[in-house]
N, C-alpha and C positions, 0 to 999 in steps of 0.2 A: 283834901287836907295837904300841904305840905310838907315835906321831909322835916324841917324844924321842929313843926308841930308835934311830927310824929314821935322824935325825941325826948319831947318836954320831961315827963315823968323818966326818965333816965337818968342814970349817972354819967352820962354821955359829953362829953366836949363837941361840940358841932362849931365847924369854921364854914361859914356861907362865902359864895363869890357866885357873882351874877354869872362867868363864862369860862371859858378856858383858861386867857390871859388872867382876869382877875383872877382866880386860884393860881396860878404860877405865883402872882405877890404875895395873896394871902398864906400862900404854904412858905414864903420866902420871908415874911417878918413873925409867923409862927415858930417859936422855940422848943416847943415840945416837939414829942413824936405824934405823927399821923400814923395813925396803925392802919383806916379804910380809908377809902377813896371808894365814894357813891358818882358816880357823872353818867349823864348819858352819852351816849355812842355817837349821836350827830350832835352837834351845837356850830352855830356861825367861826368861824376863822378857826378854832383850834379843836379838832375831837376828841372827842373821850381815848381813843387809844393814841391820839398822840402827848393829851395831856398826862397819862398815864406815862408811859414813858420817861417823859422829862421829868416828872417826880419822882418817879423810880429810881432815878439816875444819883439823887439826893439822899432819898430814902428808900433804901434798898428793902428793907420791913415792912412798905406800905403793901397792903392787901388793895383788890379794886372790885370793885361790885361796880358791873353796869347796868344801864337800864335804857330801855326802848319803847316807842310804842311802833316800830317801823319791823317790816316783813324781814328774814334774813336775807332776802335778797337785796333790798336794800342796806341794809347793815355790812353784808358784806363787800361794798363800795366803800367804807369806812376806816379800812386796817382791818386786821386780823384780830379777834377777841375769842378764838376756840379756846378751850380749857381753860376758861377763863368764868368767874362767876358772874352771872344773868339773871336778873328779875326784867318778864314783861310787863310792861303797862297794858292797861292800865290795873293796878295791884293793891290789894287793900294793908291800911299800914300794919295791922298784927302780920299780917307777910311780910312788911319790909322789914319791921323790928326782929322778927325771927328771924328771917337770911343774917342781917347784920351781927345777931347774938352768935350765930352759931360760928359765922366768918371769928368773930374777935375770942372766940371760947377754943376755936381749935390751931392748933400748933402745927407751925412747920420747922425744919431741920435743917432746909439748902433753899437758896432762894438760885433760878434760876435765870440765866442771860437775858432772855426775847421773855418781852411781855404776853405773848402768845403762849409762854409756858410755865406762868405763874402758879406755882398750888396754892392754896390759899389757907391761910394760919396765925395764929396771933399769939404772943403770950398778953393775958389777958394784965390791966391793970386797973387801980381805980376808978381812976376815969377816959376810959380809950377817946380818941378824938376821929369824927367824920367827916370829910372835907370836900363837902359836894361839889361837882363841877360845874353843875349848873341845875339846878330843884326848880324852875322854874318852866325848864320846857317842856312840852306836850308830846316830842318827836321820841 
């Protein structure tokens, strides 16, 4: 099933982009706030923590859920994603939908510098928006 899919019945705002790049636009003609950020950790040309990053830099409130289906040793070729929130693949979607409730239900206070040192928190609203990096890959 798909991240979208997995949505549906939510009050959820869900922004797709096929990759990195694409989310950099799609986050860049998006008006709202992006409270999550779902991407995986490898994708072609740009990866989950460096697309992290560059959003960050925007929107400093974005929360980032990653996700994997690769060993930590390979992940850790990737950037640095400690203290950082993780769901492995492959995950059934009543797990992803929980990790993500619970990311957008809980609050933080200080957001910090290095995306290596993100806590993770939300003030919750109507309808939060999740702006996968890439829902299509397998890695």
């Amino acid at each position: 099933m798909s991240i979208p899919r997995i949505f549906d019945e939510t009050n959820y705002t869900v922004l797709l982009a096929a990759d990195g790049v694409d989310a950099l636009q799609v986050a860049e003609r998006y008006q709202g706030p992006i409270q999550l950020l779902i991407t995986d950790v490898v994708m072609p040309g740009l990866s989950g923590p460096e697309l992290a990053a560059q959003l960050s830099a925007s929107r400093p409130e974005m929360k980032v859920l990653y996700m994997s289906g690769y060993s930590p040793e390979v992940l850790a070729e990737h950037g640095p994603i400690a203290n950082c929130e993780f769901i492995q693949k492959p995950f059934k979607p009543q797990d992803l939908k929980r990790r993500v409730n619970e990311l957008l239900e809980s609050v933080t206070f200080a957001m910090p510098a290095k995306i290596e040192d993100l806590q993770l928190g939300a003030e919750r609203t109507s309808r939060p928006s999740a702006a996968p990096g890439s829902e299509g890959n397998s890695g």
